[in-house]
N, C-alpha and C positions, 0 to 999 in steps of 0.2 A: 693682836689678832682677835682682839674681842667683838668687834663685828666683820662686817662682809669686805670691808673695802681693804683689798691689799695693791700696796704703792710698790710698784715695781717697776724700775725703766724697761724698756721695749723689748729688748735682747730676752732678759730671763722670764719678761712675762709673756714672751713667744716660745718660750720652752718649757716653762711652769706652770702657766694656768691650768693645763688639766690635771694636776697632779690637788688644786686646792679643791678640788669638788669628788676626788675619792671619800667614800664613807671614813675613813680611819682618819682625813683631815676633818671630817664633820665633828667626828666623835672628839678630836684634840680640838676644837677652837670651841666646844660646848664645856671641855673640860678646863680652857684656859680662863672663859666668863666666869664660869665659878672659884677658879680659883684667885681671880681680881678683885671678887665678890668680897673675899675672906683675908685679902692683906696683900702687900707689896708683891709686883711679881718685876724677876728684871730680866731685861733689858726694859727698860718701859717700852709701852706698845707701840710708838712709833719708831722703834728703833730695832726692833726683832729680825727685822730684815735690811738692816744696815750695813752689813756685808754684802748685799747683791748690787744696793745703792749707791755705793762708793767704790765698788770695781766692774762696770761695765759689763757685762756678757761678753762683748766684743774686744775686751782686754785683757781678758784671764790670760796670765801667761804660769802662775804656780798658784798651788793648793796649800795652805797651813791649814791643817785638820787637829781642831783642839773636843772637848769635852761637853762640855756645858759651860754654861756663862759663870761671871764672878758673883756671889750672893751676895755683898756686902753694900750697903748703899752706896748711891753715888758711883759705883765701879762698873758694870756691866754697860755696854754701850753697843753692842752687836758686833764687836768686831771679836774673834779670838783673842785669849792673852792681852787684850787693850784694855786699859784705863784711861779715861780721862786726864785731859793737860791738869797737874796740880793735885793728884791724886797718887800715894805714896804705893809703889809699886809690889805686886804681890810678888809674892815666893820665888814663883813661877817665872815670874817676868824677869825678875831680879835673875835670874840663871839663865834664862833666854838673851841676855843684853852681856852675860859672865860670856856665853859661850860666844857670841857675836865677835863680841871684844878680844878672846882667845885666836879664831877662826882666821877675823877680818884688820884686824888691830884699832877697830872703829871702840872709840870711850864710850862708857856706857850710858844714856842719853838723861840729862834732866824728867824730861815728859816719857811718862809712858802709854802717851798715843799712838799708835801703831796704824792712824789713817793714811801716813806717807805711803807707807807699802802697800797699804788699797789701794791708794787711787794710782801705783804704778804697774798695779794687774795680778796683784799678790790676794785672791780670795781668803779672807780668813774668816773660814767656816768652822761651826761648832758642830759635834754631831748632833745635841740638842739646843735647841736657841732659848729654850726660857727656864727661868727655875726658883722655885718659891722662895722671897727672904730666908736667908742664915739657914736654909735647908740644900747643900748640898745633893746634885744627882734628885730633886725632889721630882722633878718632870721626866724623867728617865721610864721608857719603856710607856709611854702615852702617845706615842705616832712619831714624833719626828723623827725617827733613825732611821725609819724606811724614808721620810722626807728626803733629806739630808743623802740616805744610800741612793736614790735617784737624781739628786745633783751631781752627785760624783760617776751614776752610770750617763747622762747625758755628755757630763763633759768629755770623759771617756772616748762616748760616739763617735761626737762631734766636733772635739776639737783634735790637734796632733803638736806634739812635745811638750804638754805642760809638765810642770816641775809639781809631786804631790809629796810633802811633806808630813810624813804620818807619826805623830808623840805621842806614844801610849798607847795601850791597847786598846780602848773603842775606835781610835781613830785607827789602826792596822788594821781590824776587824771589816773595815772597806774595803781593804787591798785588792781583794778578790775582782771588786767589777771594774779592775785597773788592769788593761793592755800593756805589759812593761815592755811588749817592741815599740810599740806610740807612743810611748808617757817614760818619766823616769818616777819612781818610785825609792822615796828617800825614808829610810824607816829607822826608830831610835825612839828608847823608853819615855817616858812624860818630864816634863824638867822639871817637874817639881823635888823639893828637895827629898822625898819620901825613896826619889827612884833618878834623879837627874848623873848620879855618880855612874850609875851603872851601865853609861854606854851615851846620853844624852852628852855630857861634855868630851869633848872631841870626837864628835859625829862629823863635823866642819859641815855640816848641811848650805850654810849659807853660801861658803866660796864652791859646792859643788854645782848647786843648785844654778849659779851664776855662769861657771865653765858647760852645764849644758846646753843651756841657751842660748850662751851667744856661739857653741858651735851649732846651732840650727839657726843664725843668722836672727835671734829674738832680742838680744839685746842683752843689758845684764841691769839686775834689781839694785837700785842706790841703797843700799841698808841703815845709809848714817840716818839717825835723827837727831831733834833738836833736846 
């Protein structure tokens, strides 16, 4: 988001474009120049908004609400919890594929690209999208939370039964502009291994997530990957 032009298909940038010309995005994509200025930032910048990219507006059917991106090279890609095909799976992921496998009896997949479940309506959104090499939470509290907090009050609005998946406390810290008579609302600690015992494994998020949908006639999320 280092300059002006942001790539968005149709859907979200009929619902987002006013949201890039509030002052506090001015202030964060003056804050992002400079900070491209001074060394690696990831997702790289055409990939920041690669979650809006590969799930449609018009397809959202569930919310995975992660943190910020992975700081490691090569890792951050804009999706939540996703790495690249061929890229050794974080902590996280690695307990996200444990509890899958618990849940669904689905094996735990080679690739830990997680662009299937985009592009089947599964938004996986961060609460921040960027964040400075090997700096952890470094772009935290620079604009995106309110970004990100009006994606989720749009969807909210505007759509009805999406599945919102919230790990960890930033991402509960949304729950609030979530209707839980419209929405289902699935909530459980972060998976990382600091905190994934304490309630993330057997949450069964995935087969609930599944049984609500297709009782509102949406269909159910294919979880396997390759």
């Amino acid at each position: 988001m280092g300059d002006r032009k942001i790539q968005l298909g149709e859907g979200w940038l009929r619902e987002l474009a006013p949201e890039f010309e509030t002052p506090p995005m001015e202030r964060l994509r003056a804050f992002l120049v400079e900070e491209m200025k001074k060394g690696p930032v990831y997702p790289p910048g055409p990939l920041i908004f690669n979650a809006f990219n590969t799930t449609p507006w018009e397809k959202v059917r569930a919310v995975i609400l992660g943190q910020d991106p992975y700081h490691g090279p090569d890792q951050a890609h804009g999706l939540c919890f996703s790495v690249r095909r061929g890229i050794r799976h974080p902590p996280s992921l690695r307990n996200i594929f444990q509890e899958l496998s618990d849940d669904l009896s689905i094996p735990p997949p080679i690739s830990g690209d997680l662009t299937p479940w985009a592009e089947q309506g599964v938004l996986l959104l961060n609460s921040v999208l960027t964040v400075r090499a090997h700096q952890a939470q470094s772009h935290a509290n620079r604009g995106w939370e309110a970004f990100t907090d009006r994606v989720i009050e749009i969807l909210n609005e505007k759509k009805e039964h999406l599945v919102f998946l919230l790990w960890g406390g930033p991402a509960q810290n949304k729950a609030h502009t979530i209707d839980p008579r419209r929405h289902l609302v699935l909530k459980s600690p972060h998976p990382s291994p600091l905190s994934a015992h304490r309630g993330f494994f057997g949450c069964r998020h995935f087969s609930i997530a599944n049984e609500y949908l297709a009782s509102h006639g949406l269909g159910t999320i294919d979880w396997r990957l390759d």
